[in-house]
ROSE-4610 file (N, C-alpha, C; in Angstrom, 1 decimal, always signed):
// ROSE-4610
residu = [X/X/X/X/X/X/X/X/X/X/X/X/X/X/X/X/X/X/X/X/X/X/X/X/X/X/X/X/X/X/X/X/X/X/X/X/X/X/X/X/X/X/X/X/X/X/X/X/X/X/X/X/X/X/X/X/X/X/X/X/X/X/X/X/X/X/X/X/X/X/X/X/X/X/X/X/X/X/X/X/X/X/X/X/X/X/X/X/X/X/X/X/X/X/X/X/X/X/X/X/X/X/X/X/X/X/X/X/X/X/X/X/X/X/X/X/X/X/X/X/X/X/X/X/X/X/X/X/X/X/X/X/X/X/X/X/X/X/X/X/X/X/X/X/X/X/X/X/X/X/X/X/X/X/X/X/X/X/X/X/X/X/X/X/X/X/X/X/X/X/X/X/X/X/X/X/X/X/X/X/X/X/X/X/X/X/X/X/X/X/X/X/X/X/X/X/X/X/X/X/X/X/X/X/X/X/X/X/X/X/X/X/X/X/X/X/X/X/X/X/X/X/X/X/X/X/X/X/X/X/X/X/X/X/X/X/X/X/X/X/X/X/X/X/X/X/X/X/X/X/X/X/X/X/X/X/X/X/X/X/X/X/X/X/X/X/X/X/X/X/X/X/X/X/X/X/X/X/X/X/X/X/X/X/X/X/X/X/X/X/X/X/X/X/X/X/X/X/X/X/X/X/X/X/X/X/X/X/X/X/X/X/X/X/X/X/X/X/X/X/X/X/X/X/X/X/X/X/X/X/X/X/X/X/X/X/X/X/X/X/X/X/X/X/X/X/X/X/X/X/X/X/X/X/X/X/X/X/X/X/X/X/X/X/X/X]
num = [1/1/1/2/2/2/3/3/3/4/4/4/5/5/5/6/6/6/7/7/7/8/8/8/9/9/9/10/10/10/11/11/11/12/12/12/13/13/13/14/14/14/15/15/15/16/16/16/17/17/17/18/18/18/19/19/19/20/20/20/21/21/21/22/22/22/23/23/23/24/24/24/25/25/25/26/26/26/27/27/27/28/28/28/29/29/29/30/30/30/31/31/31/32/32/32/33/33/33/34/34/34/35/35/35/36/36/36/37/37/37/38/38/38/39/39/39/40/40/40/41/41/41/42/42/42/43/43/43/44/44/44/45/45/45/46/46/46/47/47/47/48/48/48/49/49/49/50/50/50/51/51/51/52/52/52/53/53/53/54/54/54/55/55/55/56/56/56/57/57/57/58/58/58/59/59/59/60/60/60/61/61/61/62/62/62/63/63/63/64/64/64/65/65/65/66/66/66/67/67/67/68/68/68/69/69/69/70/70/70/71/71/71/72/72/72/73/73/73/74/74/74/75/75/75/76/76/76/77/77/77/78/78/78/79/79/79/80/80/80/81/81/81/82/82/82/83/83/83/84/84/84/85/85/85/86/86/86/87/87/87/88/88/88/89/89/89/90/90/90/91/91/91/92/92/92/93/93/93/94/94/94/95/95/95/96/96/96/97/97/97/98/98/98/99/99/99/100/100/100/101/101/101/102/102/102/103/103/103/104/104/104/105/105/105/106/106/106/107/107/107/108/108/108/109/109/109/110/110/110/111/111/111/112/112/112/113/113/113/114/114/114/115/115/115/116/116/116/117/117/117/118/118/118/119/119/119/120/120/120/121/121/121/122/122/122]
x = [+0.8/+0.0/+0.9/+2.0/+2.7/+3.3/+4.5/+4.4/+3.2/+2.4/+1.2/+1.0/+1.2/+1.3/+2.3/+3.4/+4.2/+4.4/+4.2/+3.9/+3.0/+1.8/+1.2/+2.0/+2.4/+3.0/+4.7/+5.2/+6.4/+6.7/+5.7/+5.1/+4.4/+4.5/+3.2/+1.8/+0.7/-0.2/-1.3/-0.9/-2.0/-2.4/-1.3/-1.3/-2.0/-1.3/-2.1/-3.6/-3.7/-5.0/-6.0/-5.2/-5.8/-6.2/-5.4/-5.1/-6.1/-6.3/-6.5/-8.1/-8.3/-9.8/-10.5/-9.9/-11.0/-10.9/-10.0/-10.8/-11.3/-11.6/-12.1/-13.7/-13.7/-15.0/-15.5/-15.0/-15.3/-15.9/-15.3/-15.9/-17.2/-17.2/-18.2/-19.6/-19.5/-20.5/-21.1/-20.0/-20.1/-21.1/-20.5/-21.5/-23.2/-23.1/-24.3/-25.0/-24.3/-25.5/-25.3/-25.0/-25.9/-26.6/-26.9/-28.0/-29.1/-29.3/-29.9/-31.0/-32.1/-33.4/-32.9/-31.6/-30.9/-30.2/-29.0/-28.1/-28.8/-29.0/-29.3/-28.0/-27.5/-26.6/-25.2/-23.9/-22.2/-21.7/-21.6/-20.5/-19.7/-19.0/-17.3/-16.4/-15.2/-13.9/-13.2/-11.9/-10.5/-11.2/-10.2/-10.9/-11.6/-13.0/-13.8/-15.2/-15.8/-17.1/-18.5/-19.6/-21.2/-22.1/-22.3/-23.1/-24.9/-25.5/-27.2/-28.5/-28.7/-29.8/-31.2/-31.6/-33.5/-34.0/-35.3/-36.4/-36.9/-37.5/-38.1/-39.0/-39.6/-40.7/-39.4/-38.5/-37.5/-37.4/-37.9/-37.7/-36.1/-35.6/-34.1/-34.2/-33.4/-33.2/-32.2/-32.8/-31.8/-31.7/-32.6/-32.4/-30.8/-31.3/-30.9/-29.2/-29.4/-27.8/-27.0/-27.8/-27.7/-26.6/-27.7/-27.3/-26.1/-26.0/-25.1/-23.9/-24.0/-22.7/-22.4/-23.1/-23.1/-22.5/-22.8/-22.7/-21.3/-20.5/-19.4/-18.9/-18.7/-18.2/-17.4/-18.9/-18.4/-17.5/-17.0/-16.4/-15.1/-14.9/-13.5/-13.1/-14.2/-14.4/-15.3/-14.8/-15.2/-16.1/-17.6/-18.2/-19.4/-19.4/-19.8/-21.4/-22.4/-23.7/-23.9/-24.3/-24.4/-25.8/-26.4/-27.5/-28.8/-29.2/-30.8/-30.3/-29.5/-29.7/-28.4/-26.9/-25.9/-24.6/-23.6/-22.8/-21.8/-20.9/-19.9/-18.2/-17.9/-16.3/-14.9/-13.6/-13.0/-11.6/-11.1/-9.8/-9.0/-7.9/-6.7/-6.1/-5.1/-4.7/-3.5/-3.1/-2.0/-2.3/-3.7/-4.1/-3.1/-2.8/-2.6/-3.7/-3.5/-4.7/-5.1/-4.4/-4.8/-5.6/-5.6/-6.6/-7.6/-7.7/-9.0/-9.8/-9.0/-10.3/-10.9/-10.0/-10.0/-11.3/-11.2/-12.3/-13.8/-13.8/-15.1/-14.9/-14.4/-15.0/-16.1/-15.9/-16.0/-17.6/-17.4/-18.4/-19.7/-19.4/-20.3/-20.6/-20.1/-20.8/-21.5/-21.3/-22.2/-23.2/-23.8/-24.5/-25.6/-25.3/-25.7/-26.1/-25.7/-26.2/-27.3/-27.2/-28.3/-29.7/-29.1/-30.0/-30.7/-30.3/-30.9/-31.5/-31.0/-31.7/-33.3/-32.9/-34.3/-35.1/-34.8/-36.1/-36.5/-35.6/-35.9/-37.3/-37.0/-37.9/-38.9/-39.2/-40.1/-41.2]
y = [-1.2/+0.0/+1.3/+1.3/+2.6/+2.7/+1.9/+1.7/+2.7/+2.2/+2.9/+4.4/+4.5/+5.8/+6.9/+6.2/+6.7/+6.9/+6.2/+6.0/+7.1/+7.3/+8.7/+10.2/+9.9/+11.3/+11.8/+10.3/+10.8/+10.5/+9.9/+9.6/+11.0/+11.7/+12.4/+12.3/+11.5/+11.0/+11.6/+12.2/+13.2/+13.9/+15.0/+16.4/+16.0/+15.1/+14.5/+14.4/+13.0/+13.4/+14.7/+15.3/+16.6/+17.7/+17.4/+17.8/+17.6/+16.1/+15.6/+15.3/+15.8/+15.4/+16.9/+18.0/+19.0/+18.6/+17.8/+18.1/+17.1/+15.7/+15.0/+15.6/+16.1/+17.1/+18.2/+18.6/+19.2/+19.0/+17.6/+17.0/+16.3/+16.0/+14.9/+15.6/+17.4/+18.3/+18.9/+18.7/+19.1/+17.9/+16.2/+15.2/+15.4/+15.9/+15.9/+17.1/+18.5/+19.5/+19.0/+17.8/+17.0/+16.6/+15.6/+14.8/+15.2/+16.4/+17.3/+16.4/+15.7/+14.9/+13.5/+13.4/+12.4/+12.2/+13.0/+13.0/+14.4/+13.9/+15.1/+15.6/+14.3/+15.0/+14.5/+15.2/+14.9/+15.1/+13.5/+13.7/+13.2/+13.6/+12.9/+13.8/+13.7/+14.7/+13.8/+14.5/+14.2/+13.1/+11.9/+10.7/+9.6/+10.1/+9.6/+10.3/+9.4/+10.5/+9.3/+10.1/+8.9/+10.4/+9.1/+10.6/+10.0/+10.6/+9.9/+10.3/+9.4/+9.5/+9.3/+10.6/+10.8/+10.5/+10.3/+11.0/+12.2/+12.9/+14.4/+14.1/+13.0/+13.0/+12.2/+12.7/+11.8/+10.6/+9.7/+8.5/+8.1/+7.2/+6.6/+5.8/+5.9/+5.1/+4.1/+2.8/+1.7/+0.9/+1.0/+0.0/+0.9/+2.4/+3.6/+2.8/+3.1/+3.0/+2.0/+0.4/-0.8/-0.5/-0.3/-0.3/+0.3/+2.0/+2.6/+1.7/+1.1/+0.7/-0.4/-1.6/-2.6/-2.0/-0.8/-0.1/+0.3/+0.6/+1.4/+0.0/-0.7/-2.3/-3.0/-2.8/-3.3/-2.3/-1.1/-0.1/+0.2/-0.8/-1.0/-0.2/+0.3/+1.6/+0.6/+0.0/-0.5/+1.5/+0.6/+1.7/+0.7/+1.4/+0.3/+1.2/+0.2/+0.0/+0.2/+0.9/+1.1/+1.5/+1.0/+1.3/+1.1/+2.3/+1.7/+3.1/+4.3/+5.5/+5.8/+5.3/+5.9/+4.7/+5.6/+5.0/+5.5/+4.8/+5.2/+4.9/+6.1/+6.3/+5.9/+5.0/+5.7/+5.6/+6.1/+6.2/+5.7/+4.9/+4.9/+6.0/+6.0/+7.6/+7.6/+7.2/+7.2/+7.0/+7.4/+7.7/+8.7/+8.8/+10.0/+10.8/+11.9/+12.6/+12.4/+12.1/+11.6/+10.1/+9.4/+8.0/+8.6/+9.5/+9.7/+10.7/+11.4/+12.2/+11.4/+9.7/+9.1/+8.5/+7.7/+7.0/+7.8/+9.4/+10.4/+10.3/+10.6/+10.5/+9.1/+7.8/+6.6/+6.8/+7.3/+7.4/+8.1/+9.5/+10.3/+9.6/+8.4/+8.2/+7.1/+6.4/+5.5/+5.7/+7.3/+7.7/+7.8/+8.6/+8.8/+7.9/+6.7/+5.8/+5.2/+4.9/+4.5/+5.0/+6.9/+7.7/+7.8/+7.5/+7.7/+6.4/+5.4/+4.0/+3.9/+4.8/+4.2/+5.6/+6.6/+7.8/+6.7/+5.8/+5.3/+4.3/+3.5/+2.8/+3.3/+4.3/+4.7/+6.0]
z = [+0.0/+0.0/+0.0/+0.8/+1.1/-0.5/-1.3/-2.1/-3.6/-3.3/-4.4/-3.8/-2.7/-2.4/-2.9/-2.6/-2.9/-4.6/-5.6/-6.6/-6.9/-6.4/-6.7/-6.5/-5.8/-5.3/-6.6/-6.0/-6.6/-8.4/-9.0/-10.3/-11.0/-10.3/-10.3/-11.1/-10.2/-10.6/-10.3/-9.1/-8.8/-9.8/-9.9/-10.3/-11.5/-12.8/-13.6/-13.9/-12.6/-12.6/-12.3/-11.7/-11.9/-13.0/-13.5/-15.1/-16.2/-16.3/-17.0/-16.3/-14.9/-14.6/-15.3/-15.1/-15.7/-17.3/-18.3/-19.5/-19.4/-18.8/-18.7/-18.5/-17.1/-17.1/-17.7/-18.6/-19.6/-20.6/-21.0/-22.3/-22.1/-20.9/-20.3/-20.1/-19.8/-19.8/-21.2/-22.3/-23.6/-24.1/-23.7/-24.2/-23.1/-22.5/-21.6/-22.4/-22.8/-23.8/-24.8/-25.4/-27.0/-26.8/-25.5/-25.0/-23.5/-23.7/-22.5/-22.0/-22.9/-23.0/-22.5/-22.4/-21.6/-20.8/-20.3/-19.6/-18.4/-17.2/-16.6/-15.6/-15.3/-14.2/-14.7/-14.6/-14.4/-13.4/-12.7/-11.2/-11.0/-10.0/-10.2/-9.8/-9.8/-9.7/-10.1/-10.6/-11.2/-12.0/-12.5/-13.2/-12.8/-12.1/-11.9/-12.1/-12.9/-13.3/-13.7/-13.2/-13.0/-13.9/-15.2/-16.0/-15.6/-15.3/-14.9/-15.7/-16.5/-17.3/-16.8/-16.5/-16.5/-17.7/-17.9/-19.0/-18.4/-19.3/-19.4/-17.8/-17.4/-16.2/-15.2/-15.1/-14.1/-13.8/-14.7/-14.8/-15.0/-14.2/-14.6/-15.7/-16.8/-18.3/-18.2/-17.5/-17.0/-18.4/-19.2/-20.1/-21.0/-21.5/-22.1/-21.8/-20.6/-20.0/-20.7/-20.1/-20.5/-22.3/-22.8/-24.1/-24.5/-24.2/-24.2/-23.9/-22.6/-22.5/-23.1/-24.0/-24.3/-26.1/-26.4/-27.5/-27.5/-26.7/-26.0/-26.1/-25.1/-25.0/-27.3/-27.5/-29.0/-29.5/-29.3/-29.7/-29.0/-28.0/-27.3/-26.2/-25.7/-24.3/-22.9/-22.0/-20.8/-19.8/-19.9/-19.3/-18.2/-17.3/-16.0/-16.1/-16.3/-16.0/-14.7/-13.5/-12.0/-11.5/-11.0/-10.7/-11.5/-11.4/-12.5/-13.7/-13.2/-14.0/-14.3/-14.1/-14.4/-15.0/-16.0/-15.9/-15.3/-14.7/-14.2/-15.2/-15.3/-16.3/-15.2/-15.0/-14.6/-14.8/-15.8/-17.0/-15.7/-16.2/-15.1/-15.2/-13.5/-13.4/-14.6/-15.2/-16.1/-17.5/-17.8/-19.2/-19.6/-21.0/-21.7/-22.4/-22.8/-22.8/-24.5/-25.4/-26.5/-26.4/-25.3/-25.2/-24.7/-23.6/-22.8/-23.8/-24.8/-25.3/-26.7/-26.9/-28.1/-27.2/-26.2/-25.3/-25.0/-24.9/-24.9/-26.1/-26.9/-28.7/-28.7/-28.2/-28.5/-27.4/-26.4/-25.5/-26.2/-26.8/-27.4/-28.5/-29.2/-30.6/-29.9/-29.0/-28.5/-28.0/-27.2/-26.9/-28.1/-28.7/-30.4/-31.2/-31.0/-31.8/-31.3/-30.3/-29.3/-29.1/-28.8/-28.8/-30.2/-31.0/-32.5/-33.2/-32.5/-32.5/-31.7/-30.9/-30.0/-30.5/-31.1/-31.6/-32.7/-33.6/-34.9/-34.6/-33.4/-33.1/-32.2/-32.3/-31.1/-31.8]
């Protein structure tokens, strides 16, 4: 344990993740105003983040989620299904920032496809 600690500190993992958590949260708020009718809430700090999908009547979209992530999954992005309303993101601290914004690219088209699959059928 002391070990991994130290590894954060003297690696600098932190600061990193600190870095790399606001554009993480940045982009994750940019994917949330494409999908307003879906994504209501972005939480989290540094690289950890739970995006939570209402409907317009606050219903949680467990299936919505489901998909998304099973969409994301075929597309080579691990995104954790949690609960009935959210997924949960959480990049290792030693992403580079060319993977984590290649990984939200991969997130936002999975969203999109989904979201545009289910207006198709609906």
């Amino acid at each position: 344990g002391l070990a991994n600690l130290e590894a954060l500190y003297d690696d600098g993992l932190l600061e990193h993740s600190r870095i790399l958590g606001e554009i993480f949260h940045t982009r994750l708020r940019a994917i949330q105003a494409r999908f307003p009718d879906h994504i209501r809430y972005v939480l989290g700090q540094g690289l950890i983040a739970a995006l939570l999908f209402y409907d317009a009547a606050g219903n949680p979209l467990s299936e919505l989620c489901s998909e998304i992530c099973q969409e994301a999954m075929r597309r080579g992005l691990l995104a954790v299904h949690t609960g009935r309303e959210s997924i949960k993101l959480a990049p290792p601290l030693c992403i580079n920032e060319a993977a984590l914004l290649e990984g939200l690219e991969v997130l936002g088209e999975s969203i999109a496809q989904v979201v545009q699959a289910g207006m198709a059928g609906a």
